[in-house]
C-alpha positions as CSV (number, residue, x, y, z in Angstrom):
1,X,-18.9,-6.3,13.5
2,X,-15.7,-4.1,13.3
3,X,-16.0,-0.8,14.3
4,X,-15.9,0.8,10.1
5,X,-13.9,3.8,10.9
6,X,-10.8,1.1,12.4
7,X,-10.0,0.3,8.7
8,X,-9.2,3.8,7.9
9,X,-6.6,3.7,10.0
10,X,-5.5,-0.1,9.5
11,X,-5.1,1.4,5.2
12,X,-3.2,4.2,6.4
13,X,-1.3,2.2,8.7
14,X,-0.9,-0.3,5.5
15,X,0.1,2.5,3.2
16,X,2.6,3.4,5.8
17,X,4.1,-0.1,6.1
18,X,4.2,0.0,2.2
19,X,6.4,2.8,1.6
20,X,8.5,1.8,4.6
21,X,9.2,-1.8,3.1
22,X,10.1,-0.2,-0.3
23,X,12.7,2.8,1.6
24,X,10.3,5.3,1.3
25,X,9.2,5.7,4.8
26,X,7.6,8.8,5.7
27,X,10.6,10.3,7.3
28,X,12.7,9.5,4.2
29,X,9.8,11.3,1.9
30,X,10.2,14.5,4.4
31,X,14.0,14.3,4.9
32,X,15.1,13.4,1.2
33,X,12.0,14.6,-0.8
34,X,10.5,17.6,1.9
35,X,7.2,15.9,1.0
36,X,4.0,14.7,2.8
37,X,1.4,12.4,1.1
38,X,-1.9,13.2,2.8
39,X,-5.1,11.7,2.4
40,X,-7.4,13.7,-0.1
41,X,-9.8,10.8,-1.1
42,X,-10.7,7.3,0.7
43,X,-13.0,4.9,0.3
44,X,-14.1,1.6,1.3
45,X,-16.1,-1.6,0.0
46,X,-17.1,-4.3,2.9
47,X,-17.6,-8.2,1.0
48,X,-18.2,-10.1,4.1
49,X,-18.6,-9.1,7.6
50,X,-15.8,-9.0,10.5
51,X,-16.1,-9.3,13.9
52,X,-13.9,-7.6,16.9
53,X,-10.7,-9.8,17.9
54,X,-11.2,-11.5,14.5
55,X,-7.2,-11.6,12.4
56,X,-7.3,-10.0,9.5
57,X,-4.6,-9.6,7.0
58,X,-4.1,-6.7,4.8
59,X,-2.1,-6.5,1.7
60,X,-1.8,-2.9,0.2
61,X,-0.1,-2.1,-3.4
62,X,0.1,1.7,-5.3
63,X,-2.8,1.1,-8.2
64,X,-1.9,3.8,-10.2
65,X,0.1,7.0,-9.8
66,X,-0.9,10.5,-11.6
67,X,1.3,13.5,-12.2
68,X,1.0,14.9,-8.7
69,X,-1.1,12.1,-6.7
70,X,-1.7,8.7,-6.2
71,X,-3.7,5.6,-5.5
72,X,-2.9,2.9,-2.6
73,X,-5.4,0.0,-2.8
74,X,-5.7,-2.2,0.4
75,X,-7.6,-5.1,0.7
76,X,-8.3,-6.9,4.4
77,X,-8.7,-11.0,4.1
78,X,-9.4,-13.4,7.2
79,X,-8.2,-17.1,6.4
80,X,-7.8,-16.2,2.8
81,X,-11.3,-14.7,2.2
82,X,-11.8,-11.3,0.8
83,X,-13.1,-9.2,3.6
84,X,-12.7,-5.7,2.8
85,X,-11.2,-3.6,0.0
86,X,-10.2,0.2,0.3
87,X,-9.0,3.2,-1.6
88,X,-6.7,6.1,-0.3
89,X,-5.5,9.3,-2.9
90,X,-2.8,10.5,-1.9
91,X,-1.4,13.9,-2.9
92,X,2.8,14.8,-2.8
93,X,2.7,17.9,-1.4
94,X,5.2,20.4,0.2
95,X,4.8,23.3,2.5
96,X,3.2,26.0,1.1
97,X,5.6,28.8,0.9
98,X,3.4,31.8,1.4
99,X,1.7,29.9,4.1
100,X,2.8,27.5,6.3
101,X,-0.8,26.3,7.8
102,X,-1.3,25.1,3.8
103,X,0.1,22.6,1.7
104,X,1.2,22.8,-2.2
105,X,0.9,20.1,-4.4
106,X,3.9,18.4,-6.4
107,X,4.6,16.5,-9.0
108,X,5.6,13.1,-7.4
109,X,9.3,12.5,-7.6
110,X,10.2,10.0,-10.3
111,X,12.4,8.4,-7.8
112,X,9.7,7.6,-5.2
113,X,8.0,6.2,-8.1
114,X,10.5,3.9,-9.2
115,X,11.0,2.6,-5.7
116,X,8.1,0.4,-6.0
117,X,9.1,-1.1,-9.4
């Protein structure tokens, strides 16, 4: 079997990829936006097992978006067979400006939004 915890990263890394392909890279969200999107929620659903050294191909697409969040679904398929399927919420966020060690929640920039239309 995979090692579980290597497809949180392989979503991220897809959710990454996503926004990048679409001109939203995460240096474009900071530079353009001053926004982060970090990871408040995630979850995952295994269909079949995997194995280490096995290909697998992810696709990722936003499912929904909310006022101030939003949802990435990702799902992982070896030779065209549903492996895996994941959920990351993500929250827009700023710097919080009383403290910088917190974040503050924004409403997600109609902009980024329409980037993946």
């Amino acid at each position: 079997m995979a090692f579980y915890p290597h497809y949180f990263f392989w979503f991220s890394a897809a959710t990454h990829i996503l926004f990048h392909r679409v001109g939203m890279s995460v240096d474009v969200l900071q530079e353009r936006f001053d926004v982060l999107i970090p990871v408040v929620d995630a979850s995952v659903r295994f269909h079949h097992p995997s194995r280490a050294r096995q290909t697998i191909t992810f696709k990722s697409r936003v499912e929904s978006w909310h006022q101030k969040s939003f949802t990435v679904m990702c799902e992982g398929y070896r030779d065209g067979k549903l492996l895996v399927t994941g959920r990351e919420v993500r929250m827009c966020c700023i710097p919080h400006p009383e403290d910088p060690e917190r974040l503050k929640p924004v409403p997600v920039a109609q902009e980024i939004m329409d980037a993946f239309k």
